[in-house]
N, C-alpha and C positions, 0 to 999 in steps of 0.2 A: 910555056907549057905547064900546065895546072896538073898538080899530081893530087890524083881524088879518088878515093876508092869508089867510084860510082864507073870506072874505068872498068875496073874486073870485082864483080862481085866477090868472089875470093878472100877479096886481099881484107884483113883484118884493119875499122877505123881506130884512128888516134882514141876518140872516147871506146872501145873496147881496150886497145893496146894498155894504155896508160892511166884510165880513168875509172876501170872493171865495169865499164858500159852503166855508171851511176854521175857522172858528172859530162861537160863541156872542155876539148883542150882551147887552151887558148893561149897567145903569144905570152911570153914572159917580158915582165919590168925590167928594164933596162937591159944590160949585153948578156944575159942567162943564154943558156941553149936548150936547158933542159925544157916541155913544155910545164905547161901548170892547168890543175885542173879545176875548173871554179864544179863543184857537187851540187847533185842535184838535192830536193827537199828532203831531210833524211837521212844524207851520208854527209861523211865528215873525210877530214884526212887527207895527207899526200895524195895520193891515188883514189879517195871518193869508196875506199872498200871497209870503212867501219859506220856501223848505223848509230846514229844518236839515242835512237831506244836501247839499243844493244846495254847499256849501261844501266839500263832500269830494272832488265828484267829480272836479274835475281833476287833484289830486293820486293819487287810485285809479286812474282813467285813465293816468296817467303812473307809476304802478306797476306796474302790468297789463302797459303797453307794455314797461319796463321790463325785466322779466322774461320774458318773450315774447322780446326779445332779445338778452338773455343767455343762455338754452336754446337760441336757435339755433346763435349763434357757439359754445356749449358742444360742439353737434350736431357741426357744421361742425371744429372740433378735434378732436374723438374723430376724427372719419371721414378726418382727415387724419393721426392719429397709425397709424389704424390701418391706412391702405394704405402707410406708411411700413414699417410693420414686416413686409407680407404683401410687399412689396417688397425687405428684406432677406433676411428667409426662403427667396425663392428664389433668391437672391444666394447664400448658403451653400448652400445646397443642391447647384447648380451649380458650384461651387467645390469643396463634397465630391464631386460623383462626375464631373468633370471635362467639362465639357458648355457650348457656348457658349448662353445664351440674352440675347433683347434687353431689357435690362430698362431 
């Protein structure tokens, strides 16, 4: 008699119970009883319920942010270098053709 959850939809499979519906159960090496669960692409672990990216993402996140603000402060310099110099330009200019402005 084959006991299979295809019996009663219901009934909760070995890969949900044991495996958190991310791996395969499959017999255990030698006299073990417990089952074992070979993971799908992805998950890791006794039971298949930690992700292999799970371990990156803070450090991604914190490159991401990273750079996000560095490109700003970068922004933020350029736009100050560059009313610096629209700001001496008309310095000279005023100076060359003798002209008071407020600058």
């Amino acid at each position: 008699m084959a006991t299979n959850s295809t019996l009663h939809p219901d009934l909760p499979t070995c890969r949900e119970l044991h495996c958190s519906s991310h791996g395969t159960c499959v017999p255990p090496v030698g006299a073990g009883v417990d089952v074992v669960c070979e993971c799908d692409l992805g998950y890791q672990g006794q039971s298949c319920d930690d992700t292999v990216h799970g371990s990156l993402s803070l450090p991604l996140t914190l490159g991401v942010l990273g750079v996000i603000i560095g490109l700003l402060i970068l922004a933020f310099i350029l736009a100050k270098c560059r009313q610096r110099q629209k700001k001496n330009r008309r310095r000279r200019r005023a100076e060359k053709f003798s002209y008071e402005i407020a600058v």
